[in-house]
N, C-alpha and C positions, 0 to 999 in steps of 0.2 A: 434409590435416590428419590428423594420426597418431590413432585410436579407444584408448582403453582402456576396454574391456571389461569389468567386475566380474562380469558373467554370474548377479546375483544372489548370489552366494556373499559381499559386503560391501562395505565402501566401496572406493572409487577410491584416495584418497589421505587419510592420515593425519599431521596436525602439530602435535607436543604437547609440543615441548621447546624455546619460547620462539625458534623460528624468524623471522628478521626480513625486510624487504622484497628482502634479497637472495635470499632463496628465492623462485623464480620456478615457475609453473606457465601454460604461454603454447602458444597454438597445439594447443590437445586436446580432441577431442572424448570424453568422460566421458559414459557410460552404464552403467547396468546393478549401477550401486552401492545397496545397501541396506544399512540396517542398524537392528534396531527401536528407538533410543536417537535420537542428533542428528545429520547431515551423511553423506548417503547417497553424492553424489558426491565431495565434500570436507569433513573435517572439522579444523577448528582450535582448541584448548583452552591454557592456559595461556601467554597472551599469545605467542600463533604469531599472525605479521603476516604472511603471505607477500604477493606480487604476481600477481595473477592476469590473465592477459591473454586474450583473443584467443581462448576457448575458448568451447566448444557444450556445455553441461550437458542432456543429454536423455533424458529415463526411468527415472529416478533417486528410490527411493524413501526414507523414513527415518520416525522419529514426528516431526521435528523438521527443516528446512532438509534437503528434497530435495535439491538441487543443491550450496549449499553449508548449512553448520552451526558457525558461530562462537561460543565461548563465554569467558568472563575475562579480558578485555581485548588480543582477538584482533582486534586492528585494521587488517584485510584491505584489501589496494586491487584493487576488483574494477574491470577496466574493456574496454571492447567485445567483452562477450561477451552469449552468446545462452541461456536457459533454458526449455528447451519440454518441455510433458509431466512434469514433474516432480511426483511427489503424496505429501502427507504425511496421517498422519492426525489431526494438531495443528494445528502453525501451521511458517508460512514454506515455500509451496513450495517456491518458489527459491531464496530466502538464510534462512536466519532468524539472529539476534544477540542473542547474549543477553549482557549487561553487555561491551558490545563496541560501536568507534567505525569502523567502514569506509568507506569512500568507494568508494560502488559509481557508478561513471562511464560512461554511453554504450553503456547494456546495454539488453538488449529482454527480457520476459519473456512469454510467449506462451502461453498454455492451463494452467498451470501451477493443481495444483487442491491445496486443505488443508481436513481434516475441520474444521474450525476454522476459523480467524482469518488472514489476510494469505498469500492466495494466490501472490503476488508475491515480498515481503518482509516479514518480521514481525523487529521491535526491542524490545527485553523491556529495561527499565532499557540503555538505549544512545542513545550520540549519532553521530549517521548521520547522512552528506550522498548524497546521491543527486539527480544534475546530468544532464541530457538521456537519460533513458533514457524507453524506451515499454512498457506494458502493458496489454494485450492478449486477452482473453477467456479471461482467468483467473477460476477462481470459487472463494468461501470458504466452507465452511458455514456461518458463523455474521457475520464484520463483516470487513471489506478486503476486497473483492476481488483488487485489485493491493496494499495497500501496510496492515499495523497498525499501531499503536506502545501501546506497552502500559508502566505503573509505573515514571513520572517517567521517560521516554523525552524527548530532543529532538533528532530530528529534523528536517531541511530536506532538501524538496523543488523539485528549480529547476528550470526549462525545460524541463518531462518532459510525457509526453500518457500518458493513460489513455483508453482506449475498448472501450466491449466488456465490460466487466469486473461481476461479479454477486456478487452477497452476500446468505446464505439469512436474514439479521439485518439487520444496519444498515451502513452507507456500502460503497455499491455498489464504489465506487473505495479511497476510503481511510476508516478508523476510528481517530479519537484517542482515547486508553483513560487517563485520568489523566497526561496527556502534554500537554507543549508541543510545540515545534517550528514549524516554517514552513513555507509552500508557494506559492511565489512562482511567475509567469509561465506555468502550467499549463495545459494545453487538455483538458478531461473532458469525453469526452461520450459518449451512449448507455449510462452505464453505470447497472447496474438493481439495487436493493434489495429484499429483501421488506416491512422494516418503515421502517423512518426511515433515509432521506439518502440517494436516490439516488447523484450523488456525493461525500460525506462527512457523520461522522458524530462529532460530541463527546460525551462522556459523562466522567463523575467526576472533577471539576474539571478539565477539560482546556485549556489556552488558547491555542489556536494562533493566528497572523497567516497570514490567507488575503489575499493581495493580487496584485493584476494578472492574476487568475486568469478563463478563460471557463468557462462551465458551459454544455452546449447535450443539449437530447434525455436528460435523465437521470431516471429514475424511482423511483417510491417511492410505498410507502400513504399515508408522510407525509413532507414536506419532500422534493420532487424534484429539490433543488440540496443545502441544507444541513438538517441537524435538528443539533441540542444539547443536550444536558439537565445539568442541575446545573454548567454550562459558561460558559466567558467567551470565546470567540472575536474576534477582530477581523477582521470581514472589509472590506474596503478594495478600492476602484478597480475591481471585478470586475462581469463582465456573464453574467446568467444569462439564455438564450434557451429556449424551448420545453422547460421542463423539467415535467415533471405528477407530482402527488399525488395519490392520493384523500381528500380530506376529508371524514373521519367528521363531524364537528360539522354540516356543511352537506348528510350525506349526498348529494352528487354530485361527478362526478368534474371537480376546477375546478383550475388553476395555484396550483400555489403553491409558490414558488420556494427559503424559507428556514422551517422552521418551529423556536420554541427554546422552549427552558422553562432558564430561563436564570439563574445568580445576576447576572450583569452580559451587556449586551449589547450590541457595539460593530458597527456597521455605519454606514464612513466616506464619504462622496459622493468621486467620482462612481459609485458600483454600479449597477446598472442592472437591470431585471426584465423581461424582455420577452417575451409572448406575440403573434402574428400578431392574435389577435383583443382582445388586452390590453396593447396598449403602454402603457412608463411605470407597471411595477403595481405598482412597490417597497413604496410604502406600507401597501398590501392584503395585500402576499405576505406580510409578517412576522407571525406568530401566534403569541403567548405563550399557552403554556399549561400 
């Protein structure tokens, strides 16, 4: 695999003149790009679509999408590539997208750290699919660990695992910020929040469909599968195992799977809540407050 080097001296690659899927960038290992603005190892603006394949984005710094940094309807097709190490002091370790639709496919993102919001991937007003990719002991400072979406964002999330992943705020894994989107067929687990939703977190009218999704080992002060607030969620078909909260109201440290404060709140059978010493705890685990 051929390296390019930026050696800190700026980005890797630059594409800002409406470039389309026939520009390819495939088979490269990128490091060592910076630059204090958006897209440390790649950057794309003014509806640049290129094809990205097959490449290692690793060590890659920016205030804005370490790895990559898409803006204006820069509708990238990222697919099996790998983003490790990459740290921003904002958001989107690894990609971030901002009014942009990419299709990031069969990517792994792995330690990937943002002083902020979505360690992984962060979508600012963007519609994003992201299909069988894993993340990995990425941390945010503030909410996603692996994955944000943020101002009227929708997003879909499909066949992807999250594990490992930490957030100094809310949803360990992923945080919906006034955003739809979906998150279908998911496996999340161990991953750790400091305040609400070990693995996800809705906030300011946000309404996502969580369905077919497992939750196992994910923690949080509060709600150690899902929290919500001012949010309408539907969550559906989903089995949440061994997940802990601490609950202040009961001050001791007790399961509890899903907690919301919620304008509507939709949780469709068969879901499931299960603790070893608490099977069957759906009923108990829901907590409006």
């Amino acid at each position: 695999m051929t390296t390019v080097d930026a050696a800190g001296l700026g980005r890797g690659f630059i594409l800002q003149n409406g470039e389309g899927g026939g520009s390819r960038i495939i088979g490269l290992t990128i490091t060592g790009g910076t630059t204090v603005l958006y897209g440390g190892g790649v950057f794309c603006t003014n509806a640049s679509s290129p094809t990205i394949e097959d490449c290692l984005f690793q060590g890659n710094s920016a205030l804005r999408g370490g790895g990559i940094g898409l803006r204006l309807g820069s509708d990238a097709t990222i697919r099996n590539c790998d983003f490790v190490g990459n740290i921003v002091g904002e958001h989107g370790g690894g990609i971030d997208s901002h009014e942009s639709s990419p299709l990031v496919e069969d990517c792994n993102f792995n330690n990937n750290e943002s002083g902020l919001s979505g360690a992984g991937f962060l979508g600012h007003a963007s519609t994003a699919n992201i299909i069988g990719c894993t993340f990995t002991g990425n941390m945010a400072g503030t909410g996603g660990g692996a994955i944000a979406t943020w101002v009227l964002s929708d997003v879909t999330v499909e066949d992807c695992e999250m594990a490992a992943n930490t957030a100094g705020g809310g949803g360990g894994a992923i945080y919906v910020r006034n955003s739809a989107g979906n998150i279908n067929s998911c496996l999340l687990t161990d991953n750790v929040a400091a305040a609400y939703g070990g693995a996800v977190l809705c906030t300011l009218n946000s309404a996502p469909v969580i369905d077919v999704c497992t939750f196992a080992g994910n923690r949080a002060n509060n709600g150690g599968g899902v929290s919500a607030f001012g949010s309408s969620p539907t969550v559906q078909n989903c089995r949440f195992t061994e997940g802990f909260a601490n609950d202040r109201m009961a001050r001791t440290t007790t399961f509890q799977a899903i907690r919301f404060s919620v304008m509507h709140l939709m949780v469709t059978s068969p879901s499931t809540a299960t603790h070893p010493a608490h099977p069957a705890i759906i009923p108990t685990a829901l907590r409006m407050v």
